[in-house]
Each structure stands twice: as structure tokens, then as C-alpha cells.
C-alpha positions in Angstrom: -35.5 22.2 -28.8 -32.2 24.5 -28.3 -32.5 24.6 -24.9 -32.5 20.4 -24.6 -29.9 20.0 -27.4 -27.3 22.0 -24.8 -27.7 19.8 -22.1 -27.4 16.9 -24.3 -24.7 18.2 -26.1 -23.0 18.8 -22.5 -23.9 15.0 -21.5 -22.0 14.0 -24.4 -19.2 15.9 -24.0 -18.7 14.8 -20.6 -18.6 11.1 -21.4 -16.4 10.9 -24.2 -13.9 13.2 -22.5 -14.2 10.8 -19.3 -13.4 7.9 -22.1 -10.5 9.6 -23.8 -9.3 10.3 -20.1 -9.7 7.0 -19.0 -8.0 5.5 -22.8 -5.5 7.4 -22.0 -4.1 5.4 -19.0 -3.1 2.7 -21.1 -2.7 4.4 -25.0 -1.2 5.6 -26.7 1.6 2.6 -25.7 4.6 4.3 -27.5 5.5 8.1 -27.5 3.7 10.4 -30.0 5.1 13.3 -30.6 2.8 16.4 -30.6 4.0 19.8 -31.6 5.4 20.8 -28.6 5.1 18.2 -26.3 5.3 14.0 -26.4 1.8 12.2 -25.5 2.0 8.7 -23.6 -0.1 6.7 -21.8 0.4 6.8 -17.8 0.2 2.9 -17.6 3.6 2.2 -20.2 4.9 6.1 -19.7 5.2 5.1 -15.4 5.2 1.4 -15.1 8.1 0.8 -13.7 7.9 3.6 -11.3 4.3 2.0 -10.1 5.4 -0.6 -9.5 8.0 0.5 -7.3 5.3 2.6 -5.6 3.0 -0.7 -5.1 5.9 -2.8 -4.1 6.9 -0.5 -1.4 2.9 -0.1 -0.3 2.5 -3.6 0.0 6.3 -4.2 1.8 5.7 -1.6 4.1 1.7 -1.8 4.9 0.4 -5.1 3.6 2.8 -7.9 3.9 6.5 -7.6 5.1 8.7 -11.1 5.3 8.6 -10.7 9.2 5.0 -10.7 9.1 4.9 -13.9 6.9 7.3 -15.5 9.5 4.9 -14.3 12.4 1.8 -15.6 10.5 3.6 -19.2 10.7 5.1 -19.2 13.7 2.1 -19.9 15.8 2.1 -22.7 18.6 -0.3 -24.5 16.2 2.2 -24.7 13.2 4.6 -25.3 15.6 2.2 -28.8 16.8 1.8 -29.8 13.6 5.7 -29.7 12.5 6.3 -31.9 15.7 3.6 -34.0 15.3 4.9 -34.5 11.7 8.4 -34.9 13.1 7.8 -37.6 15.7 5.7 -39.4 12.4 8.3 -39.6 10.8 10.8 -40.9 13.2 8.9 -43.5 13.7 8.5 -44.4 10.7 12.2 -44.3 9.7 12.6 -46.0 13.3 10.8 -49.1 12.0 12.6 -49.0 8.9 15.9 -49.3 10.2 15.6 -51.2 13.5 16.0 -55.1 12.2 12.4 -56.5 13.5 14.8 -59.2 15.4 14.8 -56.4 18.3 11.7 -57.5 20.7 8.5 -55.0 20.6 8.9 -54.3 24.7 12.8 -53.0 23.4 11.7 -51.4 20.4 9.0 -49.2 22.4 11.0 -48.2 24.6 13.4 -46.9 22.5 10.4 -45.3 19.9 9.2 -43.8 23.5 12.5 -42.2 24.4 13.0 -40.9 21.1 9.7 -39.2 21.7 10.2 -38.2 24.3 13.5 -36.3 23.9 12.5 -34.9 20.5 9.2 -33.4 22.5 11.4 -31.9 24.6 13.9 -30.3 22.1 11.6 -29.6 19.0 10.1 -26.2 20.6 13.8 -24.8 21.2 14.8 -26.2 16.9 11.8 -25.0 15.6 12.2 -21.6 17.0 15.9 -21.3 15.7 14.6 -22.9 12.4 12.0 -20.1 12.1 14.7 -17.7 13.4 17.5 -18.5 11.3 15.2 -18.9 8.3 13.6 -15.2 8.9 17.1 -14.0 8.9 18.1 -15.4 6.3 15.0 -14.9 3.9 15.0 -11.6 5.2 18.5 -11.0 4.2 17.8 -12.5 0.9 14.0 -11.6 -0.4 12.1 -8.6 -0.7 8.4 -8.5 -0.8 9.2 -4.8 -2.7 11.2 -6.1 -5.1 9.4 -9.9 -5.8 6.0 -7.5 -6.6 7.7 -5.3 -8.6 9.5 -7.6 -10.7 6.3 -9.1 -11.0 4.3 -6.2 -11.9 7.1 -5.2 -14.7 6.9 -8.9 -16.1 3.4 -8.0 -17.6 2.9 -7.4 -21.0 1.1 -4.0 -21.2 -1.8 -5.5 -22.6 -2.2 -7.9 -19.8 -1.8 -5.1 -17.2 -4.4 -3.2 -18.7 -7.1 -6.4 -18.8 -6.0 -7.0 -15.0 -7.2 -3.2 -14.3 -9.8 -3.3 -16.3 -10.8 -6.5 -14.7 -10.6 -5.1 -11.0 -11.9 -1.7 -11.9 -14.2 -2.4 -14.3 -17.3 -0.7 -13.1 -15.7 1.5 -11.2 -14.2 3.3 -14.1 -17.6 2.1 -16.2 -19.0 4.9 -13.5 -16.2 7.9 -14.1 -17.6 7.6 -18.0 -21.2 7.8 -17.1 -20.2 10.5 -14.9 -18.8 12.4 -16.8 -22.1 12.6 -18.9 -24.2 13.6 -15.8 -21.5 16.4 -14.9 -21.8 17.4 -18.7 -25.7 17.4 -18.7 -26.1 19.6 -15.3 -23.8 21.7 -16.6 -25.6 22.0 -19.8 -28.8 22.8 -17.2 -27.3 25.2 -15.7 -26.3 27.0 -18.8 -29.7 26.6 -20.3 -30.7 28.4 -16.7 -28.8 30.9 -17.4 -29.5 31.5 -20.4 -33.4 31.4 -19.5 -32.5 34.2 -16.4 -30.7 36.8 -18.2 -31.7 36.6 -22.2 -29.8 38.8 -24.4 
């Protein structure tokens, strides 16, 4: 019966230490002073500072503002915004042309128009995207929108968001930890077995 009660013993060990670890990411939320030393969670001890860290990972890896641009600067974007364009002409055209004007005269000035936006919309829509890239890129960081956004969350919600992504990941350091404990407690009792007193 000794010999199982150390493995079990170690098993327990090893998960509730992997809990308190893992608690201890989020609480305690304020300071508490120790004897010689102050104990804080990592999550509100370093929040700001990770979401610097994410904000820079996801600026400078996942999605910078020139990237954005690129993903909507395509010759297919670039179709549809014409298409819309010449739409709406059109429709403005008819709008403010008195109907007194005959259809072969209104055509032809609706075809023109066409035409001549057709010819210029490629050249706008590229100093549109260009000037807007600049400008957005002078005024917006990806960094500092995620960051912001991260430090907006209550504690509390960060720690469900976490929890909610990592869930069974961290479900599997606890358990873990009580394997590690038990094959440790195994080898002891081995040990023990090998080379009695």
C-alpha cells in the first residue's frame, strides 16, 4: 500500500502545482506582499508590456498597413470600384440631364463619359490607393490599434479570452503535471525497491 500511495501522492502533487502555476497567470490581480518579495499575477503584473510584444508580432509578421493596402489593391478591386464608378455616373447622368435631350444625344454623351472615365480610373485609383497608404500609413499603426486594444480589456475578460483559446491546452499542462508527478513517484518507489535500507 506504501509503495502506490507515493506515486499517487506524486500525481497529486504534480497537478495541483501545474493549477497553482497556471492560476497564477491571472491572480493574484493586485500585489501581495510576501516577506521578502511582492507576488502578482503575470497577466495584470505585464499587460501592458504584452501587449506591446503582441502588437509589434502582429505589425511586423502578421498584418502591416502596407500589406492591407496590397491585399486591396488587386486588378479585381480595382474592376469592381470602376464598375461601381461608371454606375454611378450614369445614374447621376440621368438625374441631371433634363429628359428633353434626345436618347441618340444622351448616349452618346453617357458613352463618352464612359469612355474617358475607363481610360483615367486605372491611373485615380492607383493614386487613391497611393495617397491613402501614405497617408494611413502616416497616421495608423497596426502596433499600436492592437495594443490599445489589448489594454482596453478588463482583466477578467482577458483571462476568459485565454482561457477560451487555450482551454484544453492548458486543461493538458494540469493533467500533466499529474503524470510527471506519478512517474516520478514510480521511479522513487523503484528506487526504493532496488536499494532498501
Amino acid at each position: 500500500m506504501q509503495l502506490l500511495t507515493i506515486p499517487l501522492i506524486g500525481a497529486f502533487i504534480g497537478y495541483i502545482t501545474n493549477v497553482f502555476a497556471i492560476k497564477m497567470l491571472f491572480w493574484p490581480r493586485q500585489p501581495v506582499k510576501l516577506v521578502f518579495f511582492q507576488l502578482q499575477g503575470l497577466l495584470p503584473k505585464r499587460q501592458q508590456e504584452i501587449a506591446s510584444s503582441i502588437g509589434e508580432l502582429i505589425e511586423a509578421r502578421l498584418l502591416s498597413i502596407d500589406e492591407l493596402f496590397d491585399s486591396v489593391d488587386t486588378p479585381e478591386m480595382r474592376h469592381r470600384v470602376l464598375t461601381e464608378v461608371v454606375q454611378t455616373l450614369k445614374r447621376r447622368l440621368r438625374q441631371t440631364l433634363p429628359r428633353v435631350i434626345p436618347e441618340r444625344l444622351y448616349r452618346l454623351i453617357e458613352d463618352n463619359l464612359e469612355k474617358i472615365v475607363r481610360q483615367e480610373a486605372d491611373h485615380i485609383i492607383r493614386k487613391a490607393i497611393k495617397s491613402g497608404r501614405e497617408s494611413v500609413g502616416a497616421q495608423i499603426s497596426v502596433k499600436r490599434l492592437v495594443e490599445e486594444k489589448i489594454n482596453a480589456f478588463d482583466l477578467n475578460e482577458l483571462e476568459m479570452l485565454i482561457r477560451g483559446v487555450a482551454h484544453t491546452e492548458l486543461r493538458f499542462i494540469e493533467i500533466l503535471g499529474g503524470i510527471l508527478g506519478f512517474l516520478l513517484g514510480l521511479i522513487q518507489v523503484t528506487i526504493v525497491l532496488l536499494f532498501p535500507s
